[in-house]
C-alpha positions as CSV (number, residue, x, y, z in Angstrom):
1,X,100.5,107.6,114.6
2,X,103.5,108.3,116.8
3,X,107.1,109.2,116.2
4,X,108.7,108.6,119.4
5,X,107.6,110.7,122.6
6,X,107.0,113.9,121.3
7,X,105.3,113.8,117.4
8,X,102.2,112.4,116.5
9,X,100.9,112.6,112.9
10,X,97.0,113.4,112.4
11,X,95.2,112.8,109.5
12,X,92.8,115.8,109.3
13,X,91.3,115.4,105.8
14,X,90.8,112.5,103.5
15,X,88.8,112.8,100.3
16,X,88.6,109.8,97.9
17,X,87.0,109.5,94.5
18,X,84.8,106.5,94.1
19,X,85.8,106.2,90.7
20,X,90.0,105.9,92.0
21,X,91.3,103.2,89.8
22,X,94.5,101.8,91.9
23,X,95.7,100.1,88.5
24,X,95.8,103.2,86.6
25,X,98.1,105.6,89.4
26,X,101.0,105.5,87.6
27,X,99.3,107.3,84.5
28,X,98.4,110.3,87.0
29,X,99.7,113.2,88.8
30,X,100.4,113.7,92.1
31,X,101.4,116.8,94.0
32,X,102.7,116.9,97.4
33,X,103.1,120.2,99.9
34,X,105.5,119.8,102.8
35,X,105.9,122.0,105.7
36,X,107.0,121.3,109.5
37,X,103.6,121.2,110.8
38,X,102.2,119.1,108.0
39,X,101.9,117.1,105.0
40,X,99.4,117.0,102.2
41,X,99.0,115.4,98.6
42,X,96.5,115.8,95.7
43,X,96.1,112.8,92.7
44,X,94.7,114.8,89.7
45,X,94.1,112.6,87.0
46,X,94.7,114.2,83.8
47,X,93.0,112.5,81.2
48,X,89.6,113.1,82.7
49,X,90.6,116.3,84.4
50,X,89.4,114.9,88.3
51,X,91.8,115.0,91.9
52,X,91.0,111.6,92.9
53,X,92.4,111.6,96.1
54,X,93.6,114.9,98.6
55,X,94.7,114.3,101.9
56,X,96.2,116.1,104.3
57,X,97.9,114.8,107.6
58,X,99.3,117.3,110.6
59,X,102.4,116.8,112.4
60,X,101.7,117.6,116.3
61,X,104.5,118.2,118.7
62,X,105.5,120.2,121.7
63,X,108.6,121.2,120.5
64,X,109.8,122.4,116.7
65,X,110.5,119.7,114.6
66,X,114.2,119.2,113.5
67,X,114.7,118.5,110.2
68,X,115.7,115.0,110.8
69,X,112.4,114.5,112.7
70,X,110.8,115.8,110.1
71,X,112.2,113.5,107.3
72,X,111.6,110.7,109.8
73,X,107.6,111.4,109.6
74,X,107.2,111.8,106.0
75,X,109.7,108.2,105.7
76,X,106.4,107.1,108.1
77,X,103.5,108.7,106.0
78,X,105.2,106.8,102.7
79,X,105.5,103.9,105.0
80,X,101.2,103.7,106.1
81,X,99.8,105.5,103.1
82,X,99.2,103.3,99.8
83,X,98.3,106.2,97.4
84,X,102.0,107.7,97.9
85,X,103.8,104.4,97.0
86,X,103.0,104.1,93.3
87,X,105.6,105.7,90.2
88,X,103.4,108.2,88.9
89,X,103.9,110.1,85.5
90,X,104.3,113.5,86.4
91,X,105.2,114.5,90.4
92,X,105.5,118.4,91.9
93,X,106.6,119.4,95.5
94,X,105.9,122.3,96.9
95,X,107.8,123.1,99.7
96,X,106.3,125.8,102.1
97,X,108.5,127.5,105.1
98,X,109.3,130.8,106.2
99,X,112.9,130.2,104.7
100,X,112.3,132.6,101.3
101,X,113.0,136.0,100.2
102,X,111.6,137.9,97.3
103,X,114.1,139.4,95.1
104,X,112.9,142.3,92.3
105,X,114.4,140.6,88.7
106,X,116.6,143.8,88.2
107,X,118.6,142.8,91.1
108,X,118.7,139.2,91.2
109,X,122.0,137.5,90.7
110,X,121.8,134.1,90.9
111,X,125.2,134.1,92.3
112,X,124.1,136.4,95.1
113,X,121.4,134.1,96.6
114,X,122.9,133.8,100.2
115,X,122.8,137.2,100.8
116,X,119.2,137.6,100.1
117,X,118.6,135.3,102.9
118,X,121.4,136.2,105.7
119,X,119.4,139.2,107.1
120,X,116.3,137.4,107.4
121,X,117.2,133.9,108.8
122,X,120.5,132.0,109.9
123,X,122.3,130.4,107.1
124,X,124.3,127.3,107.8
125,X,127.7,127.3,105.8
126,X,125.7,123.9,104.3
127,X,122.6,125.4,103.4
128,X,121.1,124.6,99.5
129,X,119.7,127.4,98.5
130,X,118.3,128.1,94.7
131,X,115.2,130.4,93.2
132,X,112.4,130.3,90.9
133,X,110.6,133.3,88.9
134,X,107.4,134.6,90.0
135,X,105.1,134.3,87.2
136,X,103.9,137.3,85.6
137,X,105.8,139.7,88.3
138,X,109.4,140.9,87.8
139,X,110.6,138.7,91.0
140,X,112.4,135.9,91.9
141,X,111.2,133.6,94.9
142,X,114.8,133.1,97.0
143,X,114.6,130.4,99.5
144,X,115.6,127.1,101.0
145,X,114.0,124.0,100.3
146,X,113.4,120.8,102.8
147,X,116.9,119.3,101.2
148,X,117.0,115.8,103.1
149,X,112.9,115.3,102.0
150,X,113.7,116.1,98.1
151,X,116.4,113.0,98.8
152,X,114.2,110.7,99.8
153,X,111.4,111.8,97.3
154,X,114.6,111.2,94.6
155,X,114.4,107.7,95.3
156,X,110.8,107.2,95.4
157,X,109.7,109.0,92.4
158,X,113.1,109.3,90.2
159,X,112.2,112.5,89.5
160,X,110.1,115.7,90.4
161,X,109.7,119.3,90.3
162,X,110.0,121.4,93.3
163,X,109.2,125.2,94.1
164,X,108.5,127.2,97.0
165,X,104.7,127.6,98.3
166,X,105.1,132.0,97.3
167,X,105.8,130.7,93.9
C-alpha cells in the first residue's frame, strides 16, 4: 500500500489461527506496538490462553516519517485491516522510539520529567511527556509517547493502556 510518493506500507508477517472466531473479537485482547518504521498487533484470546492473530506491517520511506505521516499510515492500516476494527475488552499500546530516558527512583520527580529528556533529544515547548516504573528495578522509564496515534486509538477503542517498549 502507498501513502503518497514517498511511504509504502509492507506487510511482512501475518499469522492467523484457524480456530479465529470473528464473532467472539470483542471478548479478546489485542496489543498493538507502534514505531516510525512499523506497526504490529497480537489478538491473545484469554479464555483459552491462544494469540489468534500477529501481524506485523513495515513503513518504507526515503525520508523520516513526520509524525503526521505517520498517524496518516496507521489511519490507513485501521482503514484495510479487519482484525483492528472490532471493540475489544481489554487493549495495550506499546509505543517504541528513541524518545525515553531511564531515571533511578531515588531521583525521579515526576515534576522534573522535561529535564530528563532535554540533554538527550529536542523538546518542543508542546511535547507530552509522562513515565512508568520499571518493574522489579528501582527506575522509572521517562519518555514521549506517539501523542496524535494515542488520539486516534481514543476514538477507536475508548480506552487503552499505553507504556514505552523499555518498560
Amino acid at each position: 500500500t502507498e501513502i503518497g510518493p514517498h511511504f509504502m506500507i509492507r506487510e511482512i508477517r501475518k499469522i492467523t489461527n484457524p480456530n479465529l472466531d470473528f464473532t467472539k473479537l470483542k471478548e479478546q485482547h489485542i496489543s498493538i506496538q507502534l514505531s516510525l518504521d512499523g506497526f504490529s498487533f497480537c489478538i491473545y484470546n484469554k479464555g483459552t490462553k491462544e494469540i489468534t492473530a500477529l501481524t506485523t506491517f513495515e513503513f518504507e520511506s526515503k525520508h523520516t516519517v513526520t509524525d503526521r505521516q505517520h498517524l496518516e499510515l496507521i489511519k490507513q492500516l485501521f482503514e484495510q485491516e479487519p482484525l483492528l476494527q472490532p471493540a475489544y475488552a481489554d487493549v495495550s499500546i506499546t509505543h517504541c522510539n528513541k524518545l525515553v530516558s531511564p531515571v533511578p527512583k531515588p531521583l525521579f520527580d515526576k515534576e522534573q520529567l522535561s529535564s530528563y529528556l532535554k540533554y538527550t533529544i529536542k523538546l518542543l515547548e508542546n511535547d507530552y511527556i509522562t513515565y512508568d516504573d520499571i518493574a522489579n528495578t528501582d527506575m522509572v522509564n521517562v519518555y514521549i509517547p506517539f501523542v496524535n496515534v494515542n488520539n486516534f486509538l481514543i476514538d477507536k477503542y475508548d480506552s487503552f493502556t499505553y507504556k514505552h517498549s523499555s518498560t
